[in-house]
Steps between C-alpha positions, in 0.01 A plus 500: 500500500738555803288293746551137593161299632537247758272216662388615849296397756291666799310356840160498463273542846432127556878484496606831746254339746660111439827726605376683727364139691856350425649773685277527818555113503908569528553368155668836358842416347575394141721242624150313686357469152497083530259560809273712337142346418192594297694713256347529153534650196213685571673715693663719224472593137680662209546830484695752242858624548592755312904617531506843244726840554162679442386366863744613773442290850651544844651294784460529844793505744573542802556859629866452578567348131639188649288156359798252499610366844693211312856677612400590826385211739278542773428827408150394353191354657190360380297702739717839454264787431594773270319775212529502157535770271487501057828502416760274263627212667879539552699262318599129725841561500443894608715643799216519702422088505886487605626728778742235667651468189628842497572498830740198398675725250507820735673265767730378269599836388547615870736218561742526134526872630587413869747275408 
């Protein structure tokens, strides 16, 4: 009662090392899958998923909160190094994902008061 079950599945060790050869060859994006060869079914199996409010999990983020770059442009880079820390992710629409667009409003402020 309270918990919902779910179909998951997990890599087994023949698969991590199929990865691991996929990525060493420079095949390491999701978007490559059409060139990927020699994949089999093998390569993972079922596994339990349990979602209950008797088990509490955590997230890792990164030390300055911030996980969505979607608002701010260049400001992220696939090769950006950073820590995490256990924490609650903050919500995608959260403050923090948006600076420039309360620097908008704090701009637009300054210029109904100047004039």
């Amino acid at each position: 009662p309270g918990s919902v079950s779910l179909p998951a599945y997990r890599i087994t060790p023949a698969g991590f090392e199929w990865g691991k050869q996929q990525a060493a060859d420079g095949i390491v994006s999701h978007h490559q899958a059409s060139q990927l060869t020699g994949f089999l079914s093998s390569f993972y199996e079922r596994a339990p998923l349990l979602l209950s409010k008797r088990f509490l999990g955590f997230f890792m983020v990164p030390d300055g909160r911030v996980w969505n770059y979607a608002f701010m442009g260049v400001k992220h880079s696939p090769t950006m190094r950073y820590n995490v820390v256990l924490d609650n992710p903050r919500p995608f629409y959260d403050a923090v994902h948006r600076p420039t667009h309360f620097n908008s409003f704090v701009e637009l402020d300054a210029q109904r008061a100047a004039g």
